[in-house]
N, C-alpha and C positions, 0 to 999 in steps of 0.2 A: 504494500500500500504506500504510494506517494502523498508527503503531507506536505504542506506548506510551512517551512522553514524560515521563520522571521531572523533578521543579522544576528548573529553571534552575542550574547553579553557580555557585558564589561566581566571579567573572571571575579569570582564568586570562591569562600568558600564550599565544597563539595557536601552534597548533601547523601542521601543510598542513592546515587545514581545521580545521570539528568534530570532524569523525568520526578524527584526531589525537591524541591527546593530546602537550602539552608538553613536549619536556628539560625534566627536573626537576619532574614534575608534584606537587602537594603534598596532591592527595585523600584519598590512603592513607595514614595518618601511619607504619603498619608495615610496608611496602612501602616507604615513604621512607628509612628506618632502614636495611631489608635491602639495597637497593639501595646505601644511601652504605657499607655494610660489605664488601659486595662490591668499591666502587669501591677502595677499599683491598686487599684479598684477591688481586681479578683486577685490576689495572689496566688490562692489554691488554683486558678484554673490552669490550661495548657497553654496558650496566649503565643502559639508559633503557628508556623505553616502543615498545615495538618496533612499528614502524609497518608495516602491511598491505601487503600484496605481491602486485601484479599492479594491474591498470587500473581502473578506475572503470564504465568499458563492459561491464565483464564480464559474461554470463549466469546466470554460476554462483558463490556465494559459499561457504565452505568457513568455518567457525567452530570452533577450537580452546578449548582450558582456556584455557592460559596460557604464558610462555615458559619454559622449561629451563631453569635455573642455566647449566647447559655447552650448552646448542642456541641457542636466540634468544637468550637475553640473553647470550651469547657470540657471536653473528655478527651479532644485527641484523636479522634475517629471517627469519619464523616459519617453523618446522619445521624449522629448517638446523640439522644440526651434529648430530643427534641419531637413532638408530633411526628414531625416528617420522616425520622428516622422509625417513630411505631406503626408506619404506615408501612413506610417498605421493607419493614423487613420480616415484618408479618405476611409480607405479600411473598417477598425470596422465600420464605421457610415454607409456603403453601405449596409453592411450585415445587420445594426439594431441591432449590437454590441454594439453601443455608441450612445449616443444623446446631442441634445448643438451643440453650435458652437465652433468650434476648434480653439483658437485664440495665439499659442504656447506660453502659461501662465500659472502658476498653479493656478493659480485664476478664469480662463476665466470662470467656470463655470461647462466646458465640463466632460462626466459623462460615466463610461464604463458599459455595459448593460449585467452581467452573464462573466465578463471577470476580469482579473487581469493581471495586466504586472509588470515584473522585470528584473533584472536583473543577468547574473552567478556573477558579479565583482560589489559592488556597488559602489565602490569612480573611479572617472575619473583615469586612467591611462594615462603616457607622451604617447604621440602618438599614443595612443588607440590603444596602445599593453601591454595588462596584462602579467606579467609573471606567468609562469604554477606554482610556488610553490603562486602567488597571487590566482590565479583559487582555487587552490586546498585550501587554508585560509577562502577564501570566502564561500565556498561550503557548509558549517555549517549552513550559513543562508537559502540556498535552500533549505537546507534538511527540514529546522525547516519551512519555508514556506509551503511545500508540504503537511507537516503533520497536520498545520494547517486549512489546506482545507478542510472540511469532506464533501462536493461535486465534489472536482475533478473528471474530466473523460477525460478530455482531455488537454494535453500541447502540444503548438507548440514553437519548437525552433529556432531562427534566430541566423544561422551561424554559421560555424561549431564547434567552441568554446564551446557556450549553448550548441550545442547538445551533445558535450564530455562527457565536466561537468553535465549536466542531465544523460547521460549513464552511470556515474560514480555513481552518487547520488542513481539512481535505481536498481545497480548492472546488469546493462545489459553489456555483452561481447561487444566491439564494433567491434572487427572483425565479428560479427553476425549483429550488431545494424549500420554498417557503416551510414556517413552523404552522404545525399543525396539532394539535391530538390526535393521536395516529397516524401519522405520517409517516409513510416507507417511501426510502429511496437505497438506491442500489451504485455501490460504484467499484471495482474493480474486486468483487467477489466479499465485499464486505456491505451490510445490510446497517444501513443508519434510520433508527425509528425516534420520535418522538412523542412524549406523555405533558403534558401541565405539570407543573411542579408538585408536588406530591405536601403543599403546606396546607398547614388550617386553615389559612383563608380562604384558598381554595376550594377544598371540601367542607366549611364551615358555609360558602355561598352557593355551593353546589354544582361549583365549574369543573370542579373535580369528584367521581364519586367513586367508593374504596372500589366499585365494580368495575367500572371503566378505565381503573387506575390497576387491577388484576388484568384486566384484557390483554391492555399493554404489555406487560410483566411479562404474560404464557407469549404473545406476540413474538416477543423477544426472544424468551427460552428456545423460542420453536428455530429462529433464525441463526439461533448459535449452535442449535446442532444438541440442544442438552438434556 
């Protein structure tokens, strides 16, 4: 799979890999800020770049916004700690996605089965609203995630954001590749689906509902082969 490769960054200490980002990374100079204000505020929390969760091997890669003030950037592992995270993973575990009991912890145990989750933005953003030159910083790491994968076959994106930034990453047109709820597109043996974001406002107004939010899920499983 050919991704779109933005310039080189300035070097960086080394984080597990590229597709990583560093404790302490220095890209985002306003996300640096909110983060050191946080470390102060929360100091129990994790308050770094929240690192992707599950194997390398996985079939299926799952792309999120970014982390939660109180979910990832409070446990360290994306979707934990927050609605969104009881949504899907209660959804993984129905499919035989995940196994464990889900106890929104990075510790609890809980284990993802042929899957990988991340995120397009990895440090929490104020209001969980990244800005598009943050999006676009970030994207280095998606890319370098992607390429790591030498199973991939399916990613599903959560929200129209992920799916941007993924259309960006793959060089797909998105006036061709628009977001959708359920959206399939197809590009060099790899299946890019999209879902609505999987938050409580979503399904607390009914844009999203836990049924429509499974379709997608088994959609997916079925595309990667699992």
């Amino acid at each position: 799979m050919t991704v779109a490769r933005p310039p080189p960054p300035a070097p960086l200490p080394q984080g597990e890999g590229e597709h990583q980002p560093a404790k302490n990374c220095p890209l985002c100079p306003r996300l640096l800020v909110f983060r050191e204000k946080n470390r102060k505020t929360f100091p129990d929390f994790f308050n770094d770049p929240v690192p992707s969760f599950g194997s390398l091997s996985a079939r299926l890669l799952i792309v999120g916004l970014a982390p939660g003030l109180k979910g990832a950037n409070r446990t360290g592992r994306p979707f934990t700690g927050d609605y969104a995270g009881d949504l899907l993973y209660s959804s993984l575990k129905r499919h035989g996605l995940a196994r464990g009991n889900y106890a929104a912890s990075a510790d609890d145990g809980f284990e993802l089965v042929g899957v990988r989750i991340t995120n397009a933005v990895r440090c929490v953003p104020p209001e969980n609203k990244p800005l598009p030159e943050e999006i676009n910083t970030c994207r280095r790491f998606l890319v370098a995630e992607i390429e790591a994968m030498p199973n991939l076959k399916a990613i599903l994106a959560l929200g129209q954001i992920a799916h941007n930034s993924l259309a960006s990453t793959l060089k797909l047109k998105k006036k061709d590749h628009a977001f959708a709820h359920g959206a399939r597109h197809e590009k060099e043996g790899l299946t890019i689906l999209a879902s609505y974001h999987c938050s409580r406002y979503n399904t607390n107004t009914r844009v999203l509902t836990e049924a429509m939010f499974d379709a997608v899920v088994a959609a997916a499983k079925e595309a990667a082969g699992l």
